[in-house]
KEKE-3310 file (N, C-alpha, C; in steps of 0.2 Angstrom, whole numbers, plus 5000, padded with zeros to 4 digits):
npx = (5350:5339:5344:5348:5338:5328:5338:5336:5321:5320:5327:5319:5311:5312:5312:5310:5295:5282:5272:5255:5249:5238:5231:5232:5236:5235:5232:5236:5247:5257:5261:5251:5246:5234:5216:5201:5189:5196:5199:5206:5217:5208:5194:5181:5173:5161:5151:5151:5145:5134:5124:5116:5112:5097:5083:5072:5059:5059:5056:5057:5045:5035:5035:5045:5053:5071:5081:5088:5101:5103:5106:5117:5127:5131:5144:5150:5151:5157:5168:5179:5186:5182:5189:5203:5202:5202:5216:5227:5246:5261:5273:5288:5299:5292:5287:5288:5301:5303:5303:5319:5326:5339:5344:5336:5330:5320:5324:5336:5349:5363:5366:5364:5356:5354:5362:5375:5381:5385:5380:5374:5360:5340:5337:5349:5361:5370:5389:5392:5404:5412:5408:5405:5412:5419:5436:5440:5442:5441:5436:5447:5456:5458:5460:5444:5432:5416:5402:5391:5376:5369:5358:5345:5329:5325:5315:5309:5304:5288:5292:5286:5285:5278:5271:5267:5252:5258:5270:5280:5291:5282:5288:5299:5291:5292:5299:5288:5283:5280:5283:5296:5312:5313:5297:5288:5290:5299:5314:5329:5330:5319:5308:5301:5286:5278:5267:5252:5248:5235:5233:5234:5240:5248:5263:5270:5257:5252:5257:5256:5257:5242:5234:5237:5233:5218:5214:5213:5223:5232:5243:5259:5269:5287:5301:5314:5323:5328:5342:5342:5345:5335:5339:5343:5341:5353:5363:5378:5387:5400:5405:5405:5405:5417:5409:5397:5385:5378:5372:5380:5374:5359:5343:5327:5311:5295:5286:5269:5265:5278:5292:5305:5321:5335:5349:5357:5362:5371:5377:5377:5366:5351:5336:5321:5307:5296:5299:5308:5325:5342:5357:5371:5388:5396:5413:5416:5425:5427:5433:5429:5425:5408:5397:5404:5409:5402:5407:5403:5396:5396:5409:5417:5426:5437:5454:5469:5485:5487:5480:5464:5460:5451:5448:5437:5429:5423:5411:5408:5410:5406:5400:5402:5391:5385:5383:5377:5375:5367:5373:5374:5379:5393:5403:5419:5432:5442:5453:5458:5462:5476:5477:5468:5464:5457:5444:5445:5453:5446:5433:5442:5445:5438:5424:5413:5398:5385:5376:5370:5364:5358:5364:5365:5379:5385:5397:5408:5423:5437:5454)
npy = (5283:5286:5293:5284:5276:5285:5286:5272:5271:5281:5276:5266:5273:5275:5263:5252:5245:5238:5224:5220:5217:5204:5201:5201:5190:5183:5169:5166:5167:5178:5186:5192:5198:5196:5185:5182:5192:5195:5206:5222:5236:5246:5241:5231:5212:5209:5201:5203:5214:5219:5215:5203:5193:5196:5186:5179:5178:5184:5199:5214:5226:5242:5245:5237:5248:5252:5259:5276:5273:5259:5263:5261:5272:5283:5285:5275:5264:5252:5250:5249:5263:5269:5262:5264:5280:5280:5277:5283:5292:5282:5284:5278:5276:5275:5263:5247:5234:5221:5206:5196:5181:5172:5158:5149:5135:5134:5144:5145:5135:5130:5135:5134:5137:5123:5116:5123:5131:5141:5151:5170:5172:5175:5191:5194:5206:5201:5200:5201:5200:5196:5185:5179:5181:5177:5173:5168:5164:5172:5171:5171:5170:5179:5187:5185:5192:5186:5189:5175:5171:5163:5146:5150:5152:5151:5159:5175:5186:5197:5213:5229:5246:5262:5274:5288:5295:5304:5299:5302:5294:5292:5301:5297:5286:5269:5253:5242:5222:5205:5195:5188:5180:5163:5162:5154:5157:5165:5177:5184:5189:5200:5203:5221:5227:5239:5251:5263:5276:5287:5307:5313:5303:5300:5298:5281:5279:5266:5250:5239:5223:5217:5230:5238:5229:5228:5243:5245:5249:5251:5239:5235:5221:5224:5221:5223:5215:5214:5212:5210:5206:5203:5207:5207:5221:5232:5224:5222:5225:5229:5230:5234:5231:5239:5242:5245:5255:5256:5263:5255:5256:5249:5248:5252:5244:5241:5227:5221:5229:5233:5238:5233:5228:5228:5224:5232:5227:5230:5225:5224:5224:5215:5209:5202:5193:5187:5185:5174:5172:5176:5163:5161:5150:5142:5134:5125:5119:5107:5105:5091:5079:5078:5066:5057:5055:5068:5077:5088:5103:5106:5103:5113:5126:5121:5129:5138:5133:5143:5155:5162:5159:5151:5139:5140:5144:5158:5158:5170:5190:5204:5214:5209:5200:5189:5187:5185:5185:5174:5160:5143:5128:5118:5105:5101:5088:5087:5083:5089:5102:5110:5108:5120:5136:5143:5145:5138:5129:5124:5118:5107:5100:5085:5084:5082:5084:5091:5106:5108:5117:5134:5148:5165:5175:5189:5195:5205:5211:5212:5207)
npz = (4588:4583:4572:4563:4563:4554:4543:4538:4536:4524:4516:4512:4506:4494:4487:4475:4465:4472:4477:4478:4495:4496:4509:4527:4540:4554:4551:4539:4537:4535:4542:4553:4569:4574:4578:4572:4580:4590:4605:4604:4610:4612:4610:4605:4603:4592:4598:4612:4611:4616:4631:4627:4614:4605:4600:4586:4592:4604:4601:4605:4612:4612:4624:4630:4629:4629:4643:4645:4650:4646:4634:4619:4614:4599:4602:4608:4598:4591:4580:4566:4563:4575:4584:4578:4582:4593:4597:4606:4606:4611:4620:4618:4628:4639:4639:4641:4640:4627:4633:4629:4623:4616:4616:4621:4619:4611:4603:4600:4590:4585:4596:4615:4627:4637:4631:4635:4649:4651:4642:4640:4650:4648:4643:4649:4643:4628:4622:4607:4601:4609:4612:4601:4588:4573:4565:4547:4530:4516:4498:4491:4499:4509:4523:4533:4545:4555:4561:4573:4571:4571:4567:4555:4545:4527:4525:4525:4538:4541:4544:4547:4540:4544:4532:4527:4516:4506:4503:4513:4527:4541:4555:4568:4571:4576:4568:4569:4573:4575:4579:4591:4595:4599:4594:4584:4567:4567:4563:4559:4549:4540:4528:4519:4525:4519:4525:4524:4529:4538:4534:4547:4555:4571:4576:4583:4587:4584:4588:4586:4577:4576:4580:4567:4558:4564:4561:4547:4536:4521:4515:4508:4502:4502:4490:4498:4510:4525:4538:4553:4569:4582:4598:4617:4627:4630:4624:4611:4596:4590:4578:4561:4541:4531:4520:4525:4531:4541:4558:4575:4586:4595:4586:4590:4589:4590:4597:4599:4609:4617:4618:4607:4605:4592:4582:4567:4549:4536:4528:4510:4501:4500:4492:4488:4480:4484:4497:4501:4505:4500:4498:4501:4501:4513:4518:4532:4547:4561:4579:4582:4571:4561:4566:4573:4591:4600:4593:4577:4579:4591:4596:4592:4581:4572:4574:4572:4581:4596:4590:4585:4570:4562:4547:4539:4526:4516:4501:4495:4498:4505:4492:4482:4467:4473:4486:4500:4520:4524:4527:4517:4524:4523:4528:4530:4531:4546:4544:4533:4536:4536:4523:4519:4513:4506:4494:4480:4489:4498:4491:4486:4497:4508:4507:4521:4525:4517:4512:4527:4537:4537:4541:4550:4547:4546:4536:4542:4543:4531:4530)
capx = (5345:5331:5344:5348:5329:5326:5339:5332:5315:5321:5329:5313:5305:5312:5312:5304:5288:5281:5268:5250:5245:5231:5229:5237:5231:5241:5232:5239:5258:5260:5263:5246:5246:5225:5213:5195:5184:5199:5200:5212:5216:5202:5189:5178:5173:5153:5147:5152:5145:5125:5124:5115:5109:5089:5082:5066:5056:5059:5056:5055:5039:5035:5034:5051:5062:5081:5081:5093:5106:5106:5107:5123:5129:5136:5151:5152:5152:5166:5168:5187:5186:5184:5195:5208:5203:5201:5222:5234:5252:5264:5280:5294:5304:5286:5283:5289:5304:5301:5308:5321:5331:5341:5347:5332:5329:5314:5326:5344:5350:5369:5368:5357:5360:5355:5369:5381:5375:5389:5378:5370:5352:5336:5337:5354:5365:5375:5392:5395:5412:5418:5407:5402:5415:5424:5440:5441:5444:5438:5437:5452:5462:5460:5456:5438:5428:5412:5398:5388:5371:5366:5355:5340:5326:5327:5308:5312:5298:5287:5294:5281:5285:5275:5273:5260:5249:5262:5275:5286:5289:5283:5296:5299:5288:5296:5294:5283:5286:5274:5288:5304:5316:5308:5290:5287:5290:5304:5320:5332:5330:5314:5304:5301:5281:5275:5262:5251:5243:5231:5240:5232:5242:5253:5270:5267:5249:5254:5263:5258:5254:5237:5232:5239:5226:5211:5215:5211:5228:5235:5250:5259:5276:5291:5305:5317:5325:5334:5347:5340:5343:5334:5345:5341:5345:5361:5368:5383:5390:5403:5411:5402:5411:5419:5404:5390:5386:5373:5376:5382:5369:5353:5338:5320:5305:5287:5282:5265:5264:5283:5299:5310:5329:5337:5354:5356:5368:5367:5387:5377:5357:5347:5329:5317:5301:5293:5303:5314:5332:5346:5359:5380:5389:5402:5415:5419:5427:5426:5436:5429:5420:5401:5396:5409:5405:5403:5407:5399:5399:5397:5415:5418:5427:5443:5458:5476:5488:5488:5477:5458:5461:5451:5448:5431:5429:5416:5412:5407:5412:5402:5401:5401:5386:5379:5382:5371:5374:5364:5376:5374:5385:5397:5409:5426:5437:5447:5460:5462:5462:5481:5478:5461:5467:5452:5438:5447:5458:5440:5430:5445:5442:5436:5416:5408:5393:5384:5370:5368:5362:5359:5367:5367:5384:5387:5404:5411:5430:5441:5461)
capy = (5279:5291:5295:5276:5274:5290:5282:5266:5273:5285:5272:5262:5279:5275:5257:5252:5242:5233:5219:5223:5211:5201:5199:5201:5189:5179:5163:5166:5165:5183:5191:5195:5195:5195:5183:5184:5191:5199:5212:5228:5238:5249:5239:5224:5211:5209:5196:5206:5222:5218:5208:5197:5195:5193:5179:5182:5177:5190:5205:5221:5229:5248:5246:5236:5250:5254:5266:5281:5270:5254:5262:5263:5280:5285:5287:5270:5262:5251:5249:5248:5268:5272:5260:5267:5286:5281:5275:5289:5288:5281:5287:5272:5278:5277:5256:5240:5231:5214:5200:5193:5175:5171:5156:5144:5127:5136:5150:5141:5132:5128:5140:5132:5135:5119:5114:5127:5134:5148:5157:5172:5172:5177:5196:5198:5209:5199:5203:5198:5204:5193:5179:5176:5183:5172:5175:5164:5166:5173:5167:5171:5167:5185:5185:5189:5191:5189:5189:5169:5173:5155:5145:5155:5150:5155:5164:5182:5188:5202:5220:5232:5253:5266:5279:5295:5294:5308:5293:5301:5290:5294:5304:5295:5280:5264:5248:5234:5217:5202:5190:5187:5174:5160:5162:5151:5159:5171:5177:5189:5192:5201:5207:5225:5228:5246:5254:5270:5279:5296:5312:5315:5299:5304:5294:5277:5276:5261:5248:5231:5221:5216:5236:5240:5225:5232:5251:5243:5252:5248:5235:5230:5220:5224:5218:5222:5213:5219:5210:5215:5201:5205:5204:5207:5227:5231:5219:5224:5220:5236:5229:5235:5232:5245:5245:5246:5264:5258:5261:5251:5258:5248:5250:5250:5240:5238:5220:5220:5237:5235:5239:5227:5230:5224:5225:5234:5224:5231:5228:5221:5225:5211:5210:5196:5197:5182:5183:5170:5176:5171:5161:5159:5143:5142:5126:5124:5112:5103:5100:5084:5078:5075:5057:5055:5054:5074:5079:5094:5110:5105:5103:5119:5127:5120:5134:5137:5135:5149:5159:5160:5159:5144:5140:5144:5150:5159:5159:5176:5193:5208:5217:5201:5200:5183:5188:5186:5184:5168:5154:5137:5127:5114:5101:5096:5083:5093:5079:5092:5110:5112:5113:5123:5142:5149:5143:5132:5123:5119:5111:5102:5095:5079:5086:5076:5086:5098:5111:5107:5122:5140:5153:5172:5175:5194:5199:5213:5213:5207:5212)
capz = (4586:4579:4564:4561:4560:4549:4535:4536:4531:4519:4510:4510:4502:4486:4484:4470:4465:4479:4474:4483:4498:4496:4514:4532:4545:4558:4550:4533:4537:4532:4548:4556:4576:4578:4576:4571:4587:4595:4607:4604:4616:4614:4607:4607:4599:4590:4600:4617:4610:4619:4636:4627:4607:4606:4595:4584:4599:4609:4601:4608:4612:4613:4633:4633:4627:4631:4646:4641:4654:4643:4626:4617:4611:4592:4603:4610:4595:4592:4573:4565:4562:4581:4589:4578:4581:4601:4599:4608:4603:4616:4619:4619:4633:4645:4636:4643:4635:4625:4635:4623:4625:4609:4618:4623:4614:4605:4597:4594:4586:4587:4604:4616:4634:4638:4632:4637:4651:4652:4637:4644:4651:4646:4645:4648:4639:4624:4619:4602:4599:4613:4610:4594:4584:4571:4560:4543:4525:4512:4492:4489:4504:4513:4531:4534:4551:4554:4569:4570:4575:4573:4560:4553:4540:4523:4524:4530:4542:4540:4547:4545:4541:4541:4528:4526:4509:4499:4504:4517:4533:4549:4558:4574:4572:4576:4565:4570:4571:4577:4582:4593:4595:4601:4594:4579:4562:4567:4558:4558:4542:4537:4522:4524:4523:4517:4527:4524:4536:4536:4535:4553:4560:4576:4577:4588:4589:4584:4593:4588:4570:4577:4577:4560:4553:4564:4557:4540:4533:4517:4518:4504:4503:4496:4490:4504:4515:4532:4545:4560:4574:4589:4605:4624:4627:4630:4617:4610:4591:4590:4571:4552:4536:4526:4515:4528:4535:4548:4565:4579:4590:4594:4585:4593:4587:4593:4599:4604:4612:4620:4615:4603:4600:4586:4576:4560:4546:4528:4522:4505:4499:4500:4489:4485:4478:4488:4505:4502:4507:4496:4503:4498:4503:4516:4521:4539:4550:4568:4582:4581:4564:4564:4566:4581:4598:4603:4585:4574:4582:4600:4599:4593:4574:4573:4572:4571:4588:4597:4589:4583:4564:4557:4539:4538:4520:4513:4496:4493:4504:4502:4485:4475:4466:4478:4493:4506:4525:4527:4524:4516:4526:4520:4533:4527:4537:4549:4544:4528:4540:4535:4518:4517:4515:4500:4490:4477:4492:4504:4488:4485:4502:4509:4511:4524:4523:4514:4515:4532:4540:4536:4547:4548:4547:4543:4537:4546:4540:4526:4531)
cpx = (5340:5335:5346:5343:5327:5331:5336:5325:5316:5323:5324:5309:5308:5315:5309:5298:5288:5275:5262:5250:5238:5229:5233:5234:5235:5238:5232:5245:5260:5261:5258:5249:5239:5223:5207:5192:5189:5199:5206:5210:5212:5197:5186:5174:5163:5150:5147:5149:5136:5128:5121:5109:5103:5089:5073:5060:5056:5060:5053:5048:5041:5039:5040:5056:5069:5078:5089:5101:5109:5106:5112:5123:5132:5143:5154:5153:5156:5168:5177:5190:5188:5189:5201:5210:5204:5210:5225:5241:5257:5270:5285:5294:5300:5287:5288:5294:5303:5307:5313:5328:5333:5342:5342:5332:5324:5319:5333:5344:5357:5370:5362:5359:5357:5359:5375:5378:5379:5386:5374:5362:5349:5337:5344:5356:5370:5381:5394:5400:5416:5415:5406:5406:5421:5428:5442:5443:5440:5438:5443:5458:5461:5455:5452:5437:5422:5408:5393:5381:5366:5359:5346:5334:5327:5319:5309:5303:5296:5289:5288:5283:5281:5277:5265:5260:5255:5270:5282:5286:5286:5288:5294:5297:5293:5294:5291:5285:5279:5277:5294:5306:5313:5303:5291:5285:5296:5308:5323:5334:5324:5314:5301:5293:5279:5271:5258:5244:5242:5235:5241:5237:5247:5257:5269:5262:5248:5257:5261:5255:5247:5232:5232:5231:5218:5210:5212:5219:5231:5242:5252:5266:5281:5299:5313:5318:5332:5337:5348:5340:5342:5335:5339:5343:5350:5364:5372:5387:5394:5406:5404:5407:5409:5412:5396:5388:5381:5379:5377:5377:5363:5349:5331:5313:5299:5284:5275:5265:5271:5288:5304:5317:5331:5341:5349:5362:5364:5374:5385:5369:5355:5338:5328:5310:5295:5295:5309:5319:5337:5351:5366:5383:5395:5406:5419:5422:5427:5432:5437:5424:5414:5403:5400:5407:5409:5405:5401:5402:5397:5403:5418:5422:5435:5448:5465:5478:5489:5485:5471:5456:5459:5451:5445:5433:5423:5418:5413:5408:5408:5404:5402:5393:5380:5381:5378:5376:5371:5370:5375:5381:5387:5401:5415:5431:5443:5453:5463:5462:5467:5481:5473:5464:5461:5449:5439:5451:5454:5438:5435:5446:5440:5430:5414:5402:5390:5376:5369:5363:5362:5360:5368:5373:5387:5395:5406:5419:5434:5449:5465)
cpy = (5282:5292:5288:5273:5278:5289:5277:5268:5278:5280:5267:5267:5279:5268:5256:5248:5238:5230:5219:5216:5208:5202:5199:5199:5183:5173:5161:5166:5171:5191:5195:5193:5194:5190:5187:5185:5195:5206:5217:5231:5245:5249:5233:5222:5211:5209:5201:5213:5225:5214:5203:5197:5191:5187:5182:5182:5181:5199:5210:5224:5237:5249:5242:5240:5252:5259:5269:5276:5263:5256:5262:5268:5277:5282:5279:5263:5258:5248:5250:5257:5271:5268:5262:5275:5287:5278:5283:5286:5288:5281:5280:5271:5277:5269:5251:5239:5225:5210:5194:5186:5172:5160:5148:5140:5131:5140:5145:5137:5127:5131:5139:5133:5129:5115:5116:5130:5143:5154:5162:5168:5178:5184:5199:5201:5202:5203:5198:5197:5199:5185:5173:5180:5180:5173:5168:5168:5167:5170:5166:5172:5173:5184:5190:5189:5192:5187:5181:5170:5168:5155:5150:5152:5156:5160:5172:5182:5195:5209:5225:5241:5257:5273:5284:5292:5297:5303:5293:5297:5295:5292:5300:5287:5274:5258:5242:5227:5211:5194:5187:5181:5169:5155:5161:5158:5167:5170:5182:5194:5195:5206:5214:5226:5236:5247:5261:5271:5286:5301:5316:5308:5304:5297:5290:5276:5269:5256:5240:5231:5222:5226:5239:5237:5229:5240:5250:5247:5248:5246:5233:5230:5224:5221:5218:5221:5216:5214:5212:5208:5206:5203:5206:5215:5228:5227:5223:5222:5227:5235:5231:5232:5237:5248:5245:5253:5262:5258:5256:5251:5252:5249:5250:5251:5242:5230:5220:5224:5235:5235:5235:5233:5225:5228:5228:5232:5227:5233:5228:5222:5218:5212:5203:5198:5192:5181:5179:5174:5172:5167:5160:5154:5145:5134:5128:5117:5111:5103:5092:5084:5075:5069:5055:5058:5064:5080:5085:5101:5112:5106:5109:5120:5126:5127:5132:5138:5141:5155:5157:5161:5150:5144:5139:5147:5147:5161:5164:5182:5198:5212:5212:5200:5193:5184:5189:5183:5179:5162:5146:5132:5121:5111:5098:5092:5087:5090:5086:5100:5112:5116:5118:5132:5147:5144:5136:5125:5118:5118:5107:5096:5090:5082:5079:5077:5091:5101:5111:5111:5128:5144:5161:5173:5184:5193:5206:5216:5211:5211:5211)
cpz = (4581:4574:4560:4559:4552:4541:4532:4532:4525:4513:4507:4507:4494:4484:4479:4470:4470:4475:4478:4486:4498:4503:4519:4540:4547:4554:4542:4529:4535:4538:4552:4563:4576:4573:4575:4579:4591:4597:4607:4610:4618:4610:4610:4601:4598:4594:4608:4616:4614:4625:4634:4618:4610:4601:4592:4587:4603:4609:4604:4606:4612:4621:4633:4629:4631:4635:4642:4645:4651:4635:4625:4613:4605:4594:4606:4604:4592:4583:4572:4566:4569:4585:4586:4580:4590:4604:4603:4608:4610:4615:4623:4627:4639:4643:4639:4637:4636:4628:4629:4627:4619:4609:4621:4618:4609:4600:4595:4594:4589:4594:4607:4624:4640:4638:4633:4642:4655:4647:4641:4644:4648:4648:4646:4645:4635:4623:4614:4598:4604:4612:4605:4586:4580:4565:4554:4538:4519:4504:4492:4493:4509:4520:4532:4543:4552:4561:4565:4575:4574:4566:4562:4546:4535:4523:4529:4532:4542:4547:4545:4545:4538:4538:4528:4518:4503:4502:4508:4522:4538:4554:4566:4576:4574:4573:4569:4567:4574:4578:4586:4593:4598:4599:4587:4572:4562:4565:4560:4554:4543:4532:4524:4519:4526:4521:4528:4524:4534:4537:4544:4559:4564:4578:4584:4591:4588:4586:4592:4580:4571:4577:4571:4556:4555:4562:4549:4534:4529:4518:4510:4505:4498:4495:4492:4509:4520:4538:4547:4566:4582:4594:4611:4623:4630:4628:4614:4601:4587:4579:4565:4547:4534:4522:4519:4532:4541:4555:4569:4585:4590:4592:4589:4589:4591:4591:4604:4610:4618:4617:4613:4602:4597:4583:4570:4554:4538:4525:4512:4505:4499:4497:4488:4484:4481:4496:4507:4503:4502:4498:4496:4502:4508:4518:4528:4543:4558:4573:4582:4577:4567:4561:4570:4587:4598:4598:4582:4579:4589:4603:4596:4585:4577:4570:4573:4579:4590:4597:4588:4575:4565:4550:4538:4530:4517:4506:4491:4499:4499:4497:4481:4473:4469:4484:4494:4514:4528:4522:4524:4519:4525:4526:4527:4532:4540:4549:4537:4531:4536:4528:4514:4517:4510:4498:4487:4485:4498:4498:4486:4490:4501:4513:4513:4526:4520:4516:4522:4538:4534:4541:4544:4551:4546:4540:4536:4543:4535:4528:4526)
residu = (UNK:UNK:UNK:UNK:UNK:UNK:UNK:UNK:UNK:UNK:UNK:UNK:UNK:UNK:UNK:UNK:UNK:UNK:UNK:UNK:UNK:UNK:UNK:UNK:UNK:UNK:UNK:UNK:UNK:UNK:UNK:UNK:UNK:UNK:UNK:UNK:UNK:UNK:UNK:UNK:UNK:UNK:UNK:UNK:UNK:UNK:UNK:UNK:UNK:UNK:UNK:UNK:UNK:UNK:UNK:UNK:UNK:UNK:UNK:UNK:UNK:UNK:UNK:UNK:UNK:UNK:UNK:UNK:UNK:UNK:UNK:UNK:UNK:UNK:UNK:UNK:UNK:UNK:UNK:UNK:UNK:UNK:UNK:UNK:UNK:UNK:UNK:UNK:UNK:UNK:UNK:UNK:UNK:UNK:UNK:UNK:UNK:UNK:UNK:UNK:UNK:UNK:UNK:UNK:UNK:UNK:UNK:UNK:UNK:UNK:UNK:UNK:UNK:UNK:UNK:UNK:UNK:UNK:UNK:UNK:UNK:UNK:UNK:UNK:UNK:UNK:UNK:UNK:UNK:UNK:UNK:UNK:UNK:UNK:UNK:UNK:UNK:UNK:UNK:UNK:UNK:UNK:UNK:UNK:UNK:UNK:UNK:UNK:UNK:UNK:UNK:UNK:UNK:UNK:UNK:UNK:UNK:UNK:UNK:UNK:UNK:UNK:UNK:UNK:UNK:UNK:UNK:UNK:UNK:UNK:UNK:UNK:UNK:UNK:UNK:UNK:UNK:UNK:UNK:UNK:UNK:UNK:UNK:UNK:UNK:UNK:UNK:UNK:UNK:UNK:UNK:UNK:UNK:UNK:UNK:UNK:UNK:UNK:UNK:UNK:UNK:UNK:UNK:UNK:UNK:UNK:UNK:UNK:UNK:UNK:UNK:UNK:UNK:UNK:UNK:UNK:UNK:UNK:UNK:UNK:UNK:UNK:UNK:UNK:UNK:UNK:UNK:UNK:UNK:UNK:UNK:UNK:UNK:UNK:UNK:UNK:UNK:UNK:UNK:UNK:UNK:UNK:UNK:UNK:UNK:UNK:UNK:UNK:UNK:UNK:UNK:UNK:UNK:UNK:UNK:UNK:UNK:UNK:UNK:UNK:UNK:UNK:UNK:UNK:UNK:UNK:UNK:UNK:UNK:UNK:UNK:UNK:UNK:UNK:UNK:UNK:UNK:UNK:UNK:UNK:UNK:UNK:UNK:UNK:UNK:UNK:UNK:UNK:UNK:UNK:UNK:UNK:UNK:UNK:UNK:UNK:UNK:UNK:UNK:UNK:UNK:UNK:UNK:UNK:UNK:UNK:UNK:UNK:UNK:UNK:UNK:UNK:UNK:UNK:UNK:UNK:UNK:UNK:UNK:UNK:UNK:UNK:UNK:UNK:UNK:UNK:UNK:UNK:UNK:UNK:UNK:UNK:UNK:UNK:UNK:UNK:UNK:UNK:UNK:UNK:UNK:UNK:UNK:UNK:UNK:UNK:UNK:UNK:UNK:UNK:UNK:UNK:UNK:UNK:UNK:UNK:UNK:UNK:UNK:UNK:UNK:UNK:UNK:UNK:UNK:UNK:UNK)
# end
C-alpha cells in the first residue's frame, strides 16, 4: 500500500498548472468539513476562550485583577498557529476504521439492499469479482469486462494531498477526504487538491479536512481526477486492465481522523479543470424493459443462454481519446439483444431511453 500511495503522489508531483483556490469551507461546496466557531481537536472556539465576555460596564479595576490561577498563559493561547503546532502525527494502524455501506438508500443507486437484501452489509467485506462483475462488448464488437460500481455524479469530490514547500510529497501521509458513501456530496470520482505544508510537517498530523482549513495551509485544485471508490475493508476487486499499473491492493485514506479504504482505477487519465468528470455513452438492455411491471435494472442485464455474456456496449475502451469510466447510459429493447453485437449494431437499435444514468463502470479487460 505505501508504494501504491508513494506513485500516486509522485505522479501528482508533476501535474501541471493548478488554478489557485479562492476558498475551502464546507459552506462553499468545495470540500470543507468545519464550520465557523468549531472546535478541533486541540482547540477552541473565541467565544469559549473566557468564562464569560465582560461588557463596557464592567470594567476591571486595579483591585479586580486576574489572580495568577485565572490568567491565561502565551502558551494557552489557541490561535490557528498553536492548534496546528499542538497536533501530533498519528500512526494509521493505532486510528479507528471509517464505517463504510455502499449499499444504503442514501449511497445507491441501482444497488440498494433494501431491495436486495442478499447485498452485503454495512462494513462487510465486498467481493467485486464475484458480484459486480460484467462481461459485454466493446465498439467494435471485442468482449470487454468491466466492475459496476453503481450511478455516481458527474461533480468529482475533493481529495486532498499533501506536498512539502520544495514540491515533494509527504512520504507516508495519507490523503484526506471529507466524505464517504452515503454523506451528501460524495463520489468516487475525485479532483485531486494540492496541499503544502511547512518543511517541519511530520507525516499524519493530519487526519481530517476540517484540520488542513484550521492550519491555514495553502490548497489549491488541480486538474486531476482519480477512481478511487471507497469500499468497507477487506473489499476485494483483484482485475486492472493491461494499461493500468495500479495495484489491486487497498489504499488508505483519512476521514475525519479514521481510516478510509478505497480502490485505485487509472486504466486511462482523467483531467478537468472545473471537476466535472467526462462521461462516454454506453447501450444496455433489461431482462425486462423499463416501463414494465419490475422492468429496468431490478430485473437484472439481460445475457446469452448459458452464460453471462450480454450486449452491453461501450462506446469507447481505454486508450481512445473519450474514454472515461463514468457511463452515460442508453436502454435498447431487449426485443433487439440478438442483433446488438458493437457500437454501430446498439444505435441501430430500438433506444427506449437514453442518458439515463451515470455509472462508474471501469473497464478492466478487452479479450
Amino acid at each position: 500500500m505505501t508504494e501504491t500511495r508513494r506513485r500516486f503522489l509522485t505522479t501528482l508531483a508533476s501535474t501541471g498548472t493548478a488554478l489557485a483556490l479562492a476558498g475551502c469551507s464546507g459552506s462553499d461546496g468545495d470540500g470543507g468539513g468545519g464550520a465557523d466557531g468549531e472546535m478541533t481537536e486541540s482547540g477552541m472556539t473565541e467565544s469559549e476562550m473566557t468564562d464569560g465576555e465582560m461588557t463596557d460596564g464592567d470594567a476591571m479595576t486595579d483591585g479586580d485583577a486576574m489572580t495568577d490561577g485565572d490568567a491565561m498563559t502565551e502558551e494557552e493561547e489557541m490561535t490557528e498557529g498553536s492548534m496546528d503546532g499542538d497536533m501530533s502525527p498519528t500512526d494509521p494502524s493505532d486510528a479507528p476504521t471509517a464505517s463504510i455501506d455502499r449499499f444504503s438508500d442514501a449511497a445507491g443507486t441501482l444497488h440498494q439492499r433494501s431491495a436486495n437484501d442478499a447485498l452485503p452489509d454495512a462494513d462487510e467485506p465486498i467481493d467485486f469479482d464475484e458480484l459486480f462483475l460484467i462481461q459485454g462488448y466493446g465498439p467494435d464488437g471485442t468482449v470487454i469486462q468491466y466492475y459496476d460500481f453503481d450511478v455516481q455524479p458527474t461533480q468529482a469530490a475533493p481529495i486532498y494531498a499533501l506536498f512539502y514547500e520544495n514540491g515533494d510529497p509527504v512520504e507516508d501521509q495519507l490523503n484526506v477526504i471529507d466524505v464517504v458513501p452515503g454523506d451528501e456530496g460524495y463520489n468516487d470520482f475525485w479532483q485531486v487538491h494540492r496541499v503544502t505544508v511547512p518543511d517541519d510537517y511530520e507525516a499524519n498530523t493530519v487526519t481530517s479536512v476540517s484540520q488542513i482549513q484550521a492550519a491555514g495551509y495553502d490548497i489549491e485544485p488541480t486538474e486531476t481526477i482519480k477512481n478511487c471508490p471507497v469500499v468497507p475493508d477487506g473489499s476485494t476487486a483483484e482485475r486492472r486492465h493491461s494499461a493500468d499499473s495500479s495495484s489491486t491492493d487497498l489504499v488508505q485514506g483519512w476521514y475525519d481522523g479514521e481510516v478510509v479504504p478505497y480502490f485505485l482505477f487509472g486504466e486511462s487519465p482523467l483531467s478537468s479543470s472545473d471537476g466535472s468528470i467526462p462521461v462516454s455513452p454506453i447501450y444496455v438492455s433489461f431482462n425486462t424493459n423499463p416501463g414494465e411491471d419490475g422492468g429496468g435494472p431490478p430485473s437484472g442485464f439481460m445475457s446469452e443462454d448459458r452464460n453471462d455474456q450480454t450486449h452491453n456496449v461501450t462506446a469507447t475502451v481505454p486508450g481512445d481519446d473519450s474514454y472515461s469510466p463514468l457511463w452515460l447510459v442508453n436502454t435498447f429493447d431487449n426485443a433487439d439483444f440478438d442483433s446488438v453485437s458493437d457500437l454501430d449494431s446498439a444505435q441501430d437499435a430500438d433506444i427506449l431511453a437514453s442518458g439515463t444514468a451515470m455509472v462508474n463502470c471501469p473497464v478492466i479487460a478487452e479479450q
